[in-house]
C-alpha positions, -999 to +999 in steps of 0.1 A: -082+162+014-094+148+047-125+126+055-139+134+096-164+108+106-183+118+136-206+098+156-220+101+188-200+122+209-172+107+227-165+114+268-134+140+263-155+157+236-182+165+259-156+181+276-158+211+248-187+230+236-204+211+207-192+228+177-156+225+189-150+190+173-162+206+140-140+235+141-105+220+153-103+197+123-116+230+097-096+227+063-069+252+055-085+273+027-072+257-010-083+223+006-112+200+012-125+183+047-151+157+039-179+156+073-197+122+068-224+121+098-222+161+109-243+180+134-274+166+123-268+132+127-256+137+166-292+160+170-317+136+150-303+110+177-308+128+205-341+138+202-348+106+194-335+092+227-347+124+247-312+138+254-327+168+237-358+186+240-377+207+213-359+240+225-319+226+233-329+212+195-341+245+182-306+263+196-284+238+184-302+245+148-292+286+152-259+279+165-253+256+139-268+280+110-245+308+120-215+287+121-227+278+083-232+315+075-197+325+090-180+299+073-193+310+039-189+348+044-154+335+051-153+324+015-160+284+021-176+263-003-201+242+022-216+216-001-244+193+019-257+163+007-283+141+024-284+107+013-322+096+013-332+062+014-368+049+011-381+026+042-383-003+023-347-002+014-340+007+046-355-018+059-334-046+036-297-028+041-304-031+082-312-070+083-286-074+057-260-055+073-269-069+106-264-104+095-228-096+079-196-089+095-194-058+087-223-050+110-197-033+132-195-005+112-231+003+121-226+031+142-255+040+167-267+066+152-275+045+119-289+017+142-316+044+160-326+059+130-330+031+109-351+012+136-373+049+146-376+058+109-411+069+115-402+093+143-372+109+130-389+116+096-406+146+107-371+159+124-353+150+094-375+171+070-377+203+099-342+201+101-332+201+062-359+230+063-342+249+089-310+249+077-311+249+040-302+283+034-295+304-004-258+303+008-259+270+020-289+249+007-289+213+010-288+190-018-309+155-014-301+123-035-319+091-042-292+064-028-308+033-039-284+027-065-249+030-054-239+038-090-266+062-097-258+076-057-222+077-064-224+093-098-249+126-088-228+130-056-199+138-078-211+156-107-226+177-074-192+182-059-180+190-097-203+216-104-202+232-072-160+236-081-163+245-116-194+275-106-172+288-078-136+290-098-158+306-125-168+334-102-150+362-108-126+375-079-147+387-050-150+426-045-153+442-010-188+452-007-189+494-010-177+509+023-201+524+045-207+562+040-194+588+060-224+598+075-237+561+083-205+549+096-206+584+122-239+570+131-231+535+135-199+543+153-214+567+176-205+552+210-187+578+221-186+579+263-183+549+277-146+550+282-148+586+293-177+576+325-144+556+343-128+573+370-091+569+364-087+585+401-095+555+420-065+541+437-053+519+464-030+521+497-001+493+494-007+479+524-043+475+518-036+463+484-012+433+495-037+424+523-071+419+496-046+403+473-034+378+494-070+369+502-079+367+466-053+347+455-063+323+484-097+324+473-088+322+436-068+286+446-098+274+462-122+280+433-097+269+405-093+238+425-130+232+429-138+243+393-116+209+381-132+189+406-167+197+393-161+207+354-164+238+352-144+258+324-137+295+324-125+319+299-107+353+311-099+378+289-079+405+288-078+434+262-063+470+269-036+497+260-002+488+258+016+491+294-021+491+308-013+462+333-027+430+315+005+409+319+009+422+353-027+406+366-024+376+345+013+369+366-005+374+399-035+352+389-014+322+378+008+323+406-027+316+427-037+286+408-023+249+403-004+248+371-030+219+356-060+241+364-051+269+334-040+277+300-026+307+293-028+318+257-009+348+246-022+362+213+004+377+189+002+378+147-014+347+135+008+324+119+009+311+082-014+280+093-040+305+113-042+330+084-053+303+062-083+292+083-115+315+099-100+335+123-123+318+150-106+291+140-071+291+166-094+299+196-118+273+194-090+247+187-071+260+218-107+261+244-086+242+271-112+208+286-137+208+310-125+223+347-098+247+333-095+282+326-079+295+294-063+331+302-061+353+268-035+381+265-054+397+239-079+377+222-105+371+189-113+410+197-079+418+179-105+414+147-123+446+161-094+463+173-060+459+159-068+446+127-101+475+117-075+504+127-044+489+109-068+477+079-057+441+082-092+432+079-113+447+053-148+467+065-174+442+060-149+411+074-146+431+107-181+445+108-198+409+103-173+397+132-195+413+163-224+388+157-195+356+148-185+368+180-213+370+197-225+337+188-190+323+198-192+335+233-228+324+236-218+288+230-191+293+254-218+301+282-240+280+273-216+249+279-211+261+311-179+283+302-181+320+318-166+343+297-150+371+318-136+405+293-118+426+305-110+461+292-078+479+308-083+520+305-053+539+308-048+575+305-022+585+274-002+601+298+001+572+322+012+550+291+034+576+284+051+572+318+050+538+319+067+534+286+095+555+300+098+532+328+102+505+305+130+521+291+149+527+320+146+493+332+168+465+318+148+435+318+115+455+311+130+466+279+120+444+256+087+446+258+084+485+244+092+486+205+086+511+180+051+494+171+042+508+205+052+545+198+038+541+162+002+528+178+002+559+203-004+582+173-037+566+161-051+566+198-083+586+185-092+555+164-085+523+187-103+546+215-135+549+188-128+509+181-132+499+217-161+520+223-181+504+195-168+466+203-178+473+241-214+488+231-222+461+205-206+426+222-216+433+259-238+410+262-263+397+292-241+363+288-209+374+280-205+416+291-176+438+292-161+446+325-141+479+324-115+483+346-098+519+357-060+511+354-040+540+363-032+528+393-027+490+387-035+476+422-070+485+422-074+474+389-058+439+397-081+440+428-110+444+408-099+422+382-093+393+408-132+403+429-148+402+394-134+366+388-136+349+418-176+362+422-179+348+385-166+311+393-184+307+425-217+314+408-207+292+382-202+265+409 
């Protein structure tokens, strides 16, 4: 068991987007994180002190429900208690604890609320309202007595345990019918309307990259100067270019200015958290851009056609995902996707290549052979991610990739017009 407190937030939090200091420090499932002084607490302050208006507050209440929602669709027992204490009480523990030495311990957000009681009442009871849910409601205690406090918390905590090991085990809800999942899965098209044709002289090729990488230096350096995060990814075919463009972006930024995260398996440690769960912890601070080979799209992709996640845990993940990349934005992080589109008989050819080259080898096993055969159903997984996560905030940019230097051009035009609006 671990106990987070969190208070105001600190400078190199406000480097992240708010939820992030929730999520990095998410128990493992099997054990229990303790939040004393969550996301409400940090709102009701800043309300109070006008760092947040009425709408900011109202997003920060559906950002924070969904979070809530994902977490228990995930299987999490979120237990909230709210510790209510009448004014007059109030009133005695602040000059008391004011005149002891232990006054320290006050945090600022106790101080403000206990001194603007009559303001934040109304925000306290629209926020319990808000977010007490029937899969998350929020339980309220009388804390005047410490004993009496102490001993309804637990029996709370207790109860909660016992009901949930009582339940029997969980059964996937009913899969989707035939006929509805055609329907819902009927994106067909979008992947067909790119012209795989499009290529590129050399010449003309080196000379735009050149002046993209220059121009990629200059807004990676300026982006750190001023704060502003980025997140790139990349999804696509096997051999469809990704690592190639990632190489030739890197090479045009400062080492400090990046984080490149290559997405494999999760681990042990990952499998037994949200799957959200390594991505926010590995959002790189503000003024850097974090670089995914593959991403949290593998949820859509890799693990609905291998059946490594069951129906309803990848069809839920579109709006967690969704929401995810929304909070991304709205701190001020673009989120750039792209797509990769090969042709299967380019892939074909280029996994011959690999063959035949020595130090290219190793990156062609029988997994990518084997994944070649169920092209039908990735190809019918991309085109319902792209139709239902394409967003306003966050869309999809597809890129033709048979002939990799216009796709690396485009790739490199896409984000170098992205940062310099950001800026």
């Amino acid at each position: 068991m671990e106990a987070h407190f969190f208070v105001r937030l600190r400078d190199y939090e406000r480097q992240y987007p708010r939820f992030w200091r929730y999520w990095r420090v998410l128990p493992a499932r099997g054990e229990i994180g303790i939040y004393a002084g969550g996301y409400g607490l940090g709102l009701l302050a800043d309300r109070l002190t006008g760092e947040s208006d009425a709408e900011e507050a109202a997003q920060r209440v559906e950002h924070a429900r969904r979070v809530e929602q994902a977490l228990v669709d995930d299987g999490v027992l979120l237990l909230k208690i709210w510790l209510h204490l009448p004014p007059d009480k109030r009133r005695k523990r602040l000059a008391k604890a004011r005149k002891s030495p232990d006054s320290v311990r006050l945090d600022d957000i106790d101080l403000e609320l206990y001194e603007r009681y009559d303001e934040a009442k109304p925000l306290i009871e629209a926020l319990l309202r808000q977010t007490s849910t029937a899969a998350s409601p929020w339980h309220l205690v009388e804390s005047t007595d410490a004993r009496h406090r102490n001993i309804v918390v637990a029996q709370a905590i207790r109860d909660a345990l016992v009901e949930r090991l009582a339940e029997p085990t969980s059964q996937p809800p009913v899969a989707t019918s035939e006929a509805a999942r055609g329907k819902q899965q009927n994106h067909a098209g979008i992947l067909a309307s790119l012209d795989l044709d499009a290529e590129l002289p050399r010449e003309e090729y080196r000379e735009r990259l050149r002046e993209l990488q220059g121009r990629l230096w200059e807004l990676s350096r300026r982006c750190r100067e001023h704060g502003v995060g980025s997140a790139v990814v990349f999804e696509g075919w096997d051999a469809s270019g990704k690592g190639g463009v990632i190489r030739r972006m890197t090479r045009a930024m400062d080492v400090q200015d990046y984080r490149v995260m290559p997405v494999a398996a999760p681990t042990t440690e990952e499998l037994a958290h949200h799957y959200l769960w390594r991505f926010w912890r590995r959002l790189p601070p503000a003024g850097r851009m974090l670089i995914c080979d593959r991403s949290w799209y593998g949820r859509v992709l890799v693990e609905r056609v291998e059946r490594l996640a069951q129906e309803h845990e990848w069809r839920r993940a579109y709006g967690e995902i969704n929401d995810f990349e929304e909070q991304l934005v709205e701190h001020g992080m673009p989120v750039l996707k792209f797509w990769l589109h090969i042709d299967p008989e380019t892939q074909l050819e280029r996994f011959a290549a690999r063959e035949q080259t020595p130090f290219k080898r190793y990156k062609l096993t029988a997994e990518d052979h084997r994944n070649r055969q169920k092209w039908p159903q990735y190809e019918a997984a991309v085109e319902e991610m792209v139709a239902r996560t394409s967003t306003d905030l966050a869309p999809w940019h597809l890129v033709p990739a048979n002939d990799k230097r216009s796709a690396r051009i485009q790739v490199f035009e896409t984000v170098c017009d992205a940062l310099e609006a950001a800026l």
